[in-house]
GUFI-731507 format. One record per residue (C-alpha): residue number from 0; residue in three letters; x, y, z. Coordinates in nm, 2 decimals, always signed. Example, Ala and Ser with C-alpha at 12.3 -4.5 7.8 and 13.67 -1.06 7.14 Angstrom:
BEGIN
> 0, ALA, +1.23, -0.45, +0.78
> 1, SER, +1.37, -0.11, +0.71
// end
This chain:
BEGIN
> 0, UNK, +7.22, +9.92, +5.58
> 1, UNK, +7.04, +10.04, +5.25
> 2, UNK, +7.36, +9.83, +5.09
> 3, UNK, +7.20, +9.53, +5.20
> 4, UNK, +6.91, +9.64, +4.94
> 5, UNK, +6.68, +9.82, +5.05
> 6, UNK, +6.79, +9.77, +5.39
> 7, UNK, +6.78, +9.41, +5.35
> 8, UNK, +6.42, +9.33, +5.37
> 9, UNK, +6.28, +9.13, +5.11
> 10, UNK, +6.08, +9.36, +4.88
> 11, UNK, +6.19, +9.75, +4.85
> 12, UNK, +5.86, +9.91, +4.89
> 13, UNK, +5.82, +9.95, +5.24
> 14, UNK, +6.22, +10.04, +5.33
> 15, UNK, +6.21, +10.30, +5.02
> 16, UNK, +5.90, +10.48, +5.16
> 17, UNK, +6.06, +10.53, +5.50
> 18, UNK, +6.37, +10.65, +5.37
> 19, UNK, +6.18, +10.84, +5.15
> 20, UNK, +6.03, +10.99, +5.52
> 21, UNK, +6.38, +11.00, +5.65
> 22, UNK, +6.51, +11.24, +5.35
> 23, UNK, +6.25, +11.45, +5.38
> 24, UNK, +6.29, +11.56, +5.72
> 25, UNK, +6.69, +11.56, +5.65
> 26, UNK, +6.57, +11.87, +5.38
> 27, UNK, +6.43, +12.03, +5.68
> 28, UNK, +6.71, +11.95, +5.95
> 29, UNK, +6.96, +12.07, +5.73
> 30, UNK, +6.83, +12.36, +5.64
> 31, UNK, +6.84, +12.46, +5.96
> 32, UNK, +7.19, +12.32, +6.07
> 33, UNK, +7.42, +12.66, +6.04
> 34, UNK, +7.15, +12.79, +6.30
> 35, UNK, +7.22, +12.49, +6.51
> 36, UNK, +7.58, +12.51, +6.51
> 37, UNK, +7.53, +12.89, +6.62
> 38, UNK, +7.39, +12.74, +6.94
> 39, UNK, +7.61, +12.36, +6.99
> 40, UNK, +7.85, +12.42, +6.84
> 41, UNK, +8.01, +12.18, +6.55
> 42, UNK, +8.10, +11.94, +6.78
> 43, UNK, +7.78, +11.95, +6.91
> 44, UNK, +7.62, +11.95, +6.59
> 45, UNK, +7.77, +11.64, +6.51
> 46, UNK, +7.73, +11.44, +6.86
> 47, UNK, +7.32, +11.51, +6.81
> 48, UNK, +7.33, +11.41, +6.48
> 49, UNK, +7.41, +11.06, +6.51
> 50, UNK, +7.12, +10.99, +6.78
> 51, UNK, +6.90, +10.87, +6.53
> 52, UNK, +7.05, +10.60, +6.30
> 53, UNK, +7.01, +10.34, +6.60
> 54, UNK, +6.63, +10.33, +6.62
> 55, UNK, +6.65, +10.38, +6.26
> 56, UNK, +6.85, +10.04, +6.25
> 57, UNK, +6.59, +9.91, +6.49
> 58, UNK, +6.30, +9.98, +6.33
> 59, UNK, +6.46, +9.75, +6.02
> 60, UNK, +6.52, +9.46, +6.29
> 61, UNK, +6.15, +9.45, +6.45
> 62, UNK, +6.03, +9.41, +6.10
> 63, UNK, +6.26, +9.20, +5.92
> 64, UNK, +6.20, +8.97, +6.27
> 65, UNK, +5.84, +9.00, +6.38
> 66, UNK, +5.68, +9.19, +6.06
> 67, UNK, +5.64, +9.50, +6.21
> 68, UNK, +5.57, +9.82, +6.01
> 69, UNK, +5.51, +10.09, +6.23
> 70, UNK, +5.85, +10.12, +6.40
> 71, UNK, +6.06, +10.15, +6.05
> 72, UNK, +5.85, +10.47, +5.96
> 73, UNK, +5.90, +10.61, +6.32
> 74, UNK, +6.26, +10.45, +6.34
> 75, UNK, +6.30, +10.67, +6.04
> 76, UNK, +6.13, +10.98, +6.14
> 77, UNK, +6.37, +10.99, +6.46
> 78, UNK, +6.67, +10.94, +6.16
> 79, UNK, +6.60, +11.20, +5.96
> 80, UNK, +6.52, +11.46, +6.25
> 81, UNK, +6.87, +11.42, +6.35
> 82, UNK, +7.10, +11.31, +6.06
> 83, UNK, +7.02, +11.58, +5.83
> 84, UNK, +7.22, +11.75, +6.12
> 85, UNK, +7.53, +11.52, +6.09
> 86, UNK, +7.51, +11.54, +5.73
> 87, UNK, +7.57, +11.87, +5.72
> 88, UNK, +7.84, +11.89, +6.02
> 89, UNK, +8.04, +11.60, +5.87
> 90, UNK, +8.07, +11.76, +5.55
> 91, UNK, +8.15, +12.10, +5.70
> 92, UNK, +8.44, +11.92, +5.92
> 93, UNK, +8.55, +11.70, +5.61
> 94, UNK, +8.58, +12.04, +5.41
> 95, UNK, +8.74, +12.29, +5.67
> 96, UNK, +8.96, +12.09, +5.86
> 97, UNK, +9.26, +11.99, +5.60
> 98, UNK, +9.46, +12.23, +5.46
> 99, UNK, +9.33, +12.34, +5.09
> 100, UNK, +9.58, +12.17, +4.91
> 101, UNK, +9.52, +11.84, +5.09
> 102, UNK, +9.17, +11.86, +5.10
> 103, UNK, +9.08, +11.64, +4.77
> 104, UNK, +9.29, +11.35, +4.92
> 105, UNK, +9.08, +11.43, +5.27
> 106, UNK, +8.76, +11.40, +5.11
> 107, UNK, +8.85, +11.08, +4.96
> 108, UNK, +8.94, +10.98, +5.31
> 109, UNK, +8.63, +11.10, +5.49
> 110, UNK, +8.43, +10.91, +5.21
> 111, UNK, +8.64, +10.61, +5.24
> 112, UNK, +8.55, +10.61, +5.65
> 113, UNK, +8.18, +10.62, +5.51
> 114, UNK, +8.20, +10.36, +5.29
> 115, UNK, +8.38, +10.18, +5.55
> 116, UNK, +8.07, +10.12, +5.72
> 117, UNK, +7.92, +9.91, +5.42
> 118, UNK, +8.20, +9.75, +5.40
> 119, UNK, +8.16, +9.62, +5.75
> 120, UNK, +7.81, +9.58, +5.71
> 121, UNK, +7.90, +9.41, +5.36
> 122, UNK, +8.12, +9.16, +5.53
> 123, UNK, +7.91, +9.04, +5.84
> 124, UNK, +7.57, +8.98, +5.59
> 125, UNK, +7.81, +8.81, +5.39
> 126, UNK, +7.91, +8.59, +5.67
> 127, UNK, +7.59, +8.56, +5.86
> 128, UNK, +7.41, +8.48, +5.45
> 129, UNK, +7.69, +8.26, +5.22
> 130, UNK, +7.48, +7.97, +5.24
> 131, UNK, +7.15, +8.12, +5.11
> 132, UNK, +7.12, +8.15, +4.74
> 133, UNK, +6.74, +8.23, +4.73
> 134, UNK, +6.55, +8.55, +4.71
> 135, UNK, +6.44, +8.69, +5.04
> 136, UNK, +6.54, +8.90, +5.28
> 137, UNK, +6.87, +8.86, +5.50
> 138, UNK, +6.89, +8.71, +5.85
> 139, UNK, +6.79, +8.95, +6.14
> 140, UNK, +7.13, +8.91, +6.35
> 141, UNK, +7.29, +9.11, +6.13
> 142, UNK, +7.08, +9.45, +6.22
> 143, UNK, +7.19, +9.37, +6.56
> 144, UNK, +7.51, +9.40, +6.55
> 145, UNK, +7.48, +9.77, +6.34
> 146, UNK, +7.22, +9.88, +6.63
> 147, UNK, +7.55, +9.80, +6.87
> 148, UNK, +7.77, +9.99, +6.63
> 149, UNK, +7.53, +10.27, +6.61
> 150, UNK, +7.47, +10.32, +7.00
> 151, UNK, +7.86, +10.40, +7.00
> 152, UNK, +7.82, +10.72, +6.78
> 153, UNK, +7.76, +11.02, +7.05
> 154, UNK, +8.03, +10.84, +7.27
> 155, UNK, +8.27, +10.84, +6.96
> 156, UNK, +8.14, +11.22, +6.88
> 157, UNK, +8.30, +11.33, +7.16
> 158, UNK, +8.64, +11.22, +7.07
> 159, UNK, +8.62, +11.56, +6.81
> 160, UNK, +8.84, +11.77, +6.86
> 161, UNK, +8.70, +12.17, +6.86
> 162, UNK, +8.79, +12.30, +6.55
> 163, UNK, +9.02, +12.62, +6.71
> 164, UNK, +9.28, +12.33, +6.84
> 165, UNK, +9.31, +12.20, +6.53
> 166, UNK, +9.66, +12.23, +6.43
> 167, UNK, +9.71, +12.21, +6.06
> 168, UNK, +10.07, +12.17, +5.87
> 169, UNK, +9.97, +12.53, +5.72
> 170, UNK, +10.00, +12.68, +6.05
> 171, UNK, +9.63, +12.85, +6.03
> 172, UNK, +9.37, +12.76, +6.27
> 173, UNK, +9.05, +12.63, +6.18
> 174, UNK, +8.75, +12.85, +6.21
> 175, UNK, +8.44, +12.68, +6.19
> 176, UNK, +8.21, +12.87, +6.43
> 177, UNK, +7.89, +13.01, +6.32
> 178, UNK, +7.88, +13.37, +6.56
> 179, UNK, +7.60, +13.56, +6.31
> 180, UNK, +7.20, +13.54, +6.43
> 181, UNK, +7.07, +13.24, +6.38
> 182, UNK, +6.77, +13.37, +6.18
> 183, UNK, +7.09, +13.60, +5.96
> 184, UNK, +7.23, +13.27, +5.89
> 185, UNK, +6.90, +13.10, +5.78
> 186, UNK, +6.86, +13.37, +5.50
> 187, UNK, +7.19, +13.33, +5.41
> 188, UNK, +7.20, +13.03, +5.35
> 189, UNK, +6.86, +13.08, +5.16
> 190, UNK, +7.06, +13.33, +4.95
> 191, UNK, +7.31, +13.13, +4.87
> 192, UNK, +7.07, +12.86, +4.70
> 193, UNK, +6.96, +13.11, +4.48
> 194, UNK, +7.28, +13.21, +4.35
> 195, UNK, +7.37, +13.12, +3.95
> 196, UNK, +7.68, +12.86, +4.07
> 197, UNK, +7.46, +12.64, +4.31
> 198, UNK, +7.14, +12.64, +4.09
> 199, UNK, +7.36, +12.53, +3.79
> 200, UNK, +7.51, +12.22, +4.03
> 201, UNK, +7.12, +12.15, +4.18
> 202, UNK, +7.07, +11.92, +3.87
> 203, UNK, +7.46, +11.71, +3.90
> 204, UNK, +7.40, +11.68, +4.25
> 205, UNK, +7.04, +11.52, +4.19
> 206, UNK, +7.19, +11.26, +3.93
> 207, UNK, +7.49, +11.17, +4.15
> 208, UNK, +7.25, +11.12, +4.46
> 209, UNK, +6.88, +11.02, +4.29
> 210, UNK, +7.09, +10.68, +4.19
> 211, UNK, +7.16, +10.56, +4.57
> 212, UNK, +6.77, +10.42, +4.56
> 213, UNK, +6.80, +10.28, +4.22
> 214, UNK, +7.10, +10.11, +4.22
> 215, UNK, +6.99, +9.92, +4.55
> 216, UNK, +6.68, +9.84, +4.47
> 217, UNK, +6.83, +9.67, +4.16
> 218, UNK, +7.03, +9.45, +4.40
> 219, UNK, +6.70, +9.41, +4.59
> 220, UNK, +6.49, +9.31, +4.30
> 221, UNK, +6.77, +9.10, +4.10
> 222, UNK, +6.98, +8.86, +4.35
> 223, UNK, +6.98, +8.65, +4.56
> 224, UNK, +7.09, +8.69, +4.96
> 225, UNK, +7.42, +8.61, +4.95
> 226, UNK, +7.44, +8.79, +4.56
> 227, UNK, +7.32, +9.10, +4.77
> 228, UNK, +7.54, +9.07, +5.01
> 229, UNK, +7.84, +9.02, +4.80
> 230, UNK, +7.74, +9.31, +4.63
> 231, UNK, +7.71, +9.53, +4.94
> 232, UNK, +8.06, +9.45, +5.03
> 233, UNK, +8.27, +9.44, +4.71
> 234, UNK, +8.10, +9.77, +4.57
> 235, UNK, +8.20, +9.96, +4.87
> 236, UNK, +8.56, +9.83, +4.81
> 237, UNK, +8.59, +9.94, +4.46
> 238, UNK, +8.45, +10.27, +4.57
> 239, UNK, +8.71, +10.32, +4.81
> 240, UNK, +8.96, +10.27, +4.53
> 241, UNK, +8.79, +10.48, +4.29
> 242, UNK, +8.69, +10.75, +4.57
> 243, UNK, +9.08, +10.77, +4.63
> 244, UNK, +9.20, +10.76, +4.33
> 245, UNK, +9.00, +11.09, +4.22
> 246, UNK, +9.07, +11.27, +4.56
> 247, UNK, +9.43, +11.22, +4.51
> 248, UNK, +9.43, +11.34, +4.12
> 249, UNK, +9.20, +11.70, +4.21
> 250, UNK, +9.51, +11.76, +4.47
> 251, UNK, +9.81, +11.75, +4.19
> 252, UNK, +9.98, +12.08, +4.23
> 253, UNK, +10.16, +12.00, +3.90
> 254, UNK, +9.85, +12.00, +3.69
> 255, UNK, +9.62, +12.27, +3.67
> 256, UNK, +9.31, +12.33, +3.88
> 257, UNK, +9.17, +12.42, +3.53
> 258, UNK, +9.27, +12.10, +3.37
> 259, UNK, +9.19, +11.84, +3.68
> 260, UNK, +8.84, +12.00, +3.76
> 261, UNK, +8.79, +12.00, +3.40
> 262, UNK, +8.90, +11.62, +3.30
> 263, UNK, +8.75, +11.50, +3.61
> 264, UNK, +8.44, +11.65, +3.51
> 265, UNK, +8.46, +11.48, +3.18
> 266, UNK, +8.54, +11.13, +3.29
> 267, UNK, +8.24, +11.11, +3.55
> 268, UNK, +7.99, +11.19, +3.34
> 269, UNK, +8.11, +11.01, +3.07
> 270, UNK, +8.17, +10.67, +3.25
> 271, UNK, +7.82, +10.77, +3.41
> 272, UNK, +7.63, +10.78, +3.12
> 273, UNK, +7.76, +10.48, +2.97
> 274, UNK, +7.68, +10.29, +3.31
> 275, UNK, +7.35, +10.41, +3.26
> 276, UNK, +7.29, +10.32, +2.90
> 277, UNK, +7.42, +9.95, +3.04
> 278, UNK, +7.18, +9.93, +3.29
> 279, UNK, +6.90, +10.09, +3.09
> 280, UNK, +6.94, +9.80, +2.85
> 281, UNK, +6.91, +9.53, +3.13
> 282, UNK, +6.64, +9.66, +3.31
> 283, UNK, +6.42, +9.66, +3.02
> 284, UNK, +6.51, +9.33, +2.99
> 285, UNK, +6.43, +9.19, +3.31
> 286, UNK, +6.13, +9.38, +3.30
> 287, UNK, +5.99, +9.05, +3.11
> 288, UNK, +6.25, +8.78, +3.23
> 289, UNK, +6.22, +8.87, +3.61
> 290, UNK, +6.57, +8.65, +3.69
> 291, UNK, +6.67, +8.64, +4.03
> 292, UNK, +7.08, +8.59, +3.98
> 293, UNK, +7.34, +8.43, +4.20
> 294, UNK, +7.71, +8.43, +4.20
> 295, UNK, +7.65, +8.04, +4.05
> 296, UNK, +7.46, +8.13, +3.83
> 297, UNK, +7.49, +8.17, +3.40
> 298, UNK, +7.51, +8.54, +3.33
> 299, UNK, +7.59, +8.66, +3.70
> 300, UNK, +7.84, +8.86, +3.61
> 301, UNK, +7.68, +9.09, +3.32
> 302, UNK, +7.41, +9.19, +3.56
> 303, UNK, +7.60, +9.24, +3.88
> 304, UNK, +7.89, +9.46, +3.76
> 305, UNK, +7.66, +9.75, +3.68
> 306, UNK, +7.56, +9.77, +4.03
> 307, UNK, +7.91, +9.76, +4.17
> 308, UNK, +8.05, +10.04, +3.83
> 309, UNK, +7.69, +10.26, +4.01
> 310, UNK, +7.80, +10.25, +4.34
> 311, UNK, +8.18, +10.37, +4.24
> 312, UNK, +8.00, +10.60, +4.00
> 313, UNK, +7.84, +10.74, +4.35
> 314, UNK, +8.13, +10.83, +4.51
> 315, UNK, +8.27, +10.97, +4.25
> 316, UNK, +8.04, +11.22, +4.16
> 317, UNK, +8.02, +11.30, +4.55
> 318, UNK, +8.35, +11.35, +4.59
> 319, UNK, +8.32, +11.59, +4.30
> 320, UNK, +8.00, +11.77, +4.46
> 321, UNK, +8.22, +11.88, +4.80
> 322, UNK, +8.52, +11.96, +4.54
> 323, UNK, +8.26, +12.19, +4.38
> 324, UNK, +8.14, +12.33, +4.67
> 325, UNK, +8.46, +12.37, +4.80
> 326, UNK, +8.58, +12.58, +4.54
> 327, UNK, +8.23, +12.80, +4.57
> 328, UNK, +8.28, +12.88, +4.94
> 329, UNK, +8.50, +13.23, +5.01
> 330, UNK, +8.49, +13.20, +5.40
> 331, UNK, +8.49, +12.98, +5.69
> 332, UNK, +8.09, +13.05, +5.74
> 333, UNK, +8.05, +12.98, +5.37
> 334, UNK, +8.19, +12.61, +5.45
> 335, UNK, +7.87, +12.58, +5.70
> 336, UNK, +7.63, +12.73, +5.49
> 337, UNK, +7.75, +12.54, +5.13
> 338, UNK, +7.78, +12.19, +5.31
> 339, UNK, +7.42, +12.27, +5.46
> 340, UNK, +7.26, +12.34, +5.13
> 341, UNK, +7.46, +12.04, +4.94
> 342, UNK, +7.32, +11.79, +5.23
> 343, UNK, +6.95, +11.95, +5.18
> 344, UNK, +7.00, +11.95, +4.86
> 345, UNK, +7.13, +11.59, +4.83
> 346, UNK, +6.85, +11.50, +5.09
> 347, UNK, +6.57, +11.66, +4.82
> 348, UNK, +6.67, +11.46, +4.58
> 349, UNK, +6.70, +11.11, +4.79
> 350, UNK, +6.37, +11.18, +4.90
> 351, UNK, +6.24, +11.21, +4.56
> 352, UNK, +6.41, +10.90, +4.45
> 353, UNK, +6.34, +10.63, +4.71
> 354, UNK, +5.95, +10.78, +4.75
> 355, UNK, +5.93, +10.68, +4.37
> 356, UNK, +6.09, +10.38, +4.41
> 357, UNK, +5.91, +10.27, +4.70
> 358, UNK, +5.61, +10.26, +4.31
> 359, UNK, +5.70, +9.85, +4.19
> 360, UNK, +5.70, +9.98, +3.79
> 361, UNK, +5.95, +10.27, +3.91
> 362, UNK, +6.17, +10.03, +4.12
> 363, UNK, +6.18, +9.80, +3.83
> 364, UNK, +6.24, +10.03, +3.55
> 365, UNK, +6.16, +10.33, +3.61
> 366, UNK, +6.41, +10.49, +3.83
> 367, UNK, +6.67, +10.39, +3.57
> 368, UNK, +6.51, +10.58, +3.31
> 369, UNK, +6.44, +10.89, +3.51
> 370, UNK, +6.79, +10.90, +3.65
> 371, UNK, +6.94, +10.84, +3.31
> 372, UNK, +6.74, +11.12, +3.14
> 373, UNK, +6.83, +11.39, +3.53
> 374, UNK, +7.20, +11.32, +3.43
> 375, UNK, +7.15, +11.39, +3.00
> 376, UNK, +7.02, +11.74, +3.20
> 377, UNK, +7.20, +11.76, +3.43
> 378, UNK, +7.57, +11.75, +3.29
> 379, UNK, +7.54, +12.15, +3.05
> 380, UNK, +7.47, +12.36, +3.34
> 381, UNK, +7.74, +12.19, +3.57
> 382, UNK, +7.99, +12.27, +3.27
> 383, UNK, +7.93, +12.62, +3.30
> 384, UNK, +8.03, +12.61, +3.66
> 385, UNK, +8.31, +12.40, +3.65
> 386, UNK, +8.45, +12.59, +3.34
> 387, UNK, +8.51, +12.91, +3.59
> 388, UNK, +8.73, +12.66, +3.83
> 389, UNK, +9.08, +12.78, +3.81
> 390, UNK, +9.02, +13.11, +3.59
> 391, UNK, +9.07, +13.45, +3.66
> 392, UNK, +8.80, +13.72, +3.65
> 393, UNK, +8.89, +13.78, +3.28
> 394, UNK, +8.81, +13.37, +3.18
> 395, UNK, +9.19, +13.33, +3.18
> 396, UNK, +9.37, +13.01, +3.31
> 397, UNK, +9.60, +13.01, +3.59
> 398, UNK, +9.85, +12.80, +3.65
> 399, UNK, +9.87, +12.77, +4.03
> 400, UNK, +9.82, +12.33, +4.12
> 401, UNK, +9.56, +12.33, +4.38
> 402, UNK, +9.33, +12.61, +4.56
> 403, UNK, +9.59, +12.57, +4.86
> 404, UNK, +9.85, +12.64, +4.63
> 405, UNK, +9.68, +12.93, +4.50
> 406, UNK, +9.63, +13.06, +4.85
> 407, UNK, +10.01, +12.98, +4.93
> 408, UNK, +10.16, +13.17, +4.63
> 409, UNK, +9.90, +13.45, +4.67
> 410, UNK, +10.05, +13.51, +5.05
> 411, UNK, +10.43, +13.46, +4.95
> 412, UNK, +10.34, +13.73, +4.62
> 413, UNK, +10.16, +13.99, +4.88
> 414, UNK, +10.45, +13.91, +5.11
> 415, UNK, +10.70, +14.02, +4.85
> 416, UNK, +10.40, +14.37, +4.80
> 417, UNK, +10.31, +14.22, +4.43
> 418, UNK, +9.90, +14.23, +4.36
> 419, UNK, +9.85, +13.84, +4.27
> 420, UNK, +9.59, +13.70, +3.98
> 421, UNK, +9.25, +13.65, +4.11
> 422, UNK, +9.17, +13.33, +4.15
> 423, UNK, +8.84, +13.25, +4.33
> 424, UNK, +8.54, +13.12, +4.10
> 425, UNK, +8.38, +13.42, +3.91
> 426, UNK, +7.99, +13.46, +3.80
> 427, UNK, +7.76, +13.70, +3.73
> 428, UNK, +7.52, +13.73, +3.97
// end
């Protein structure tokens, strides 16, 4: 829906200030989340979590139709109660369930099923809006048809399987149970934000996530209808592609972990930046020229291609996120706990970014600026984690392809009653 720009309505402010509400309470819900899987269960965790996007979805419709304000903030209250919840279960399932060595290509699939959403919603505002090439907002039928979608979510929940009949080609079960105290698991997973490898990511995951409000209220302030909704389809497209092509790459067992996490790392931020520097430059300029583009229009295609090069940008640095926190977690509980705090995290920042976006001078320039400057600060300290990534305790590399391959060769090596490198992520703490 926020593909749409900003949820399709036709200025930002108000739809950025309720998601703004909606992120906030996701910090919360999150934070929280291993303690509610103690209790439901992940399947359970995830059926609750998805109770909330319809009224969300609602709220948008009785406003974009009839002007009313009220219902998107409480629409969005009743959102982020509850998604912060399927944030952090998603990710946990997305992490745990494939097999180590497949789970790059996994996580590209998960985020392909999410972006497949846009891409539906992308297609149906394109359809419903082809004919309107004028600023505004887009036609109300089309929030219909994502509340029907929505209302199928706890019925398509319970299709889950539980994770302990999972049967994976690696013939281990899944364990993705939380048995500790809840209140035990709260201060863990406290504990494990204040650990030197997460606070060096905090800033990377805050420049791959602060850009989701930026990016569409760009599309929101710049095109046209049917310019945004061209946008909101196509962009989830090339992210797909983009989304794949890295999950496949970070699961090459004949390249290094060292050398994948390591290039990877380089290409994002560098393709980042420059996208940044791109739109940095336009923005400025539409500051004073305050176009409003369409696809027939001159110079359509030098404003609209940062947008869709943001959005890939997006998924790839998310992708990268769960393969960094995947690589941080040393047991089944530690998936829970990691996906929790990278949701929250994630959730921190969002709220951040679409409350100061919801500001017209931020939602015009300003967000670009600030996100560009959070990635020039963010991009040293995630080096210094992603440098440990395939190392032993002694900083040298290994050559195992994949942490499932690692775990593979370690088994077959203690099989055979040889001690095998250590391979796990080392810090000081």
């Amino acid at each position: 829906m926020n593909s749409l720009g900003a949820g399709g309505a036709e200025k930002p402010n108000l739809v950025n200030t309720a998601n703004a509400l909606t992120f906030c309470l996701m910090v919360v819900t999150c934070y929280f989340s291993s303690a509610i899987v103690h209790y439901i269960g992940i399947k359970g965790a995830l059926i609750f979590g998805t109770l909330g996007y319809a009224p969300y979805a609602a709220g948008l419709y009785t406003n974009n139709r009839y002007g009313t304000e009220w219902f998107v903030d409480f629409g969005a209250a009743l959102c982020g109660l509850s998604a912060g919840v399927f944030w952090s279960a998603e990710a946990a399932i997305a992490i745990a369930y494939p097999e180590p060595y497949n789970r790059g290509k996994v996580l590209g699939y998960w985020l392909t099923y999410r972006l497949a959403g846009q891409i539906l919603g992308g297609a149906i505002n394109l359809g419903l809006n082809a004919h309107d090439n004028q600023a505004g907002k887009v036609s109300y039928t089309v929030y219909l048809i994502f509340i029907a979608l929505q209302c199928t979510g706890p019925f398509v929940a319970l299709l889950l399987n539980k994770p302990e009949k999972v049967e994976r080609t690696d013939g281990k079960k899944v364990q993705l149970s939380i048995l500790n105290n809840p209140w035990y698991e709260i201060r863990k997973t406290q504990q494990l934000f204040f650990t030197p490898k997460f606070l060096l990511v905090v800033l990377f995951i805050g420049q791959a996530v602060y850009s989701e409000a930026v990016y569409f209220t760009y599309l929101d302030l710049w095109f046209t209808v049917r310019a945004r909704a061209l946008g909101s389809f196509l962009s989830g497209i090339v992210a797909v592609i983009c989304g794949n092509i890295l999950g496949h790459y970070l699961d090459r067992a004949s390249i290094s972990l060292r050398v994948r996490s390591r290039s990877s790392f380089a290409v994002i931020v560098t393709l980042q930046g420059a996208w940044w520097l791109w739109t940095t430059i336009l923005v400025t300029k539409f500051r004073h020229t305050q176009p409003t583009y369409d696809w027939a229009s001159s110079g359509f295609g030098h404003a609209f291609a940062p947008y869709v090069l943001l959005c890939a940008g997006f998924q790839m640095n998310y992708l990268f996120c769960y393969f960094i926190i995947s690589n941080f977690a040393e047991d089944p509980q530690d998936v829970i706990r990691y996906a929790s705090l990278l949701r929250g995290t994630e959730s921190a920042w969002q709220a951040v970014s679409y409350g100061l976006n919801s500001i017209t001078i931020i939602g015009e320039v300003g967000g670009v600026y600030l996100n560009f400057a959070l990635w020039t600060l963010a991009v040293a300290p995630a080096w210094l984690a992603v440098r440990h990534f395939g190392v032993d305790v002694q900083g040298v590399a290994v050559d195992f392809g994949t942490t499932g391959s690692e775990e593979k060769v370690a088994g077959e090596v203690e099989s055979e009653g040889k001690v095998p490198a250590t391979t796990s992520t080392s810090f000081s703490d």
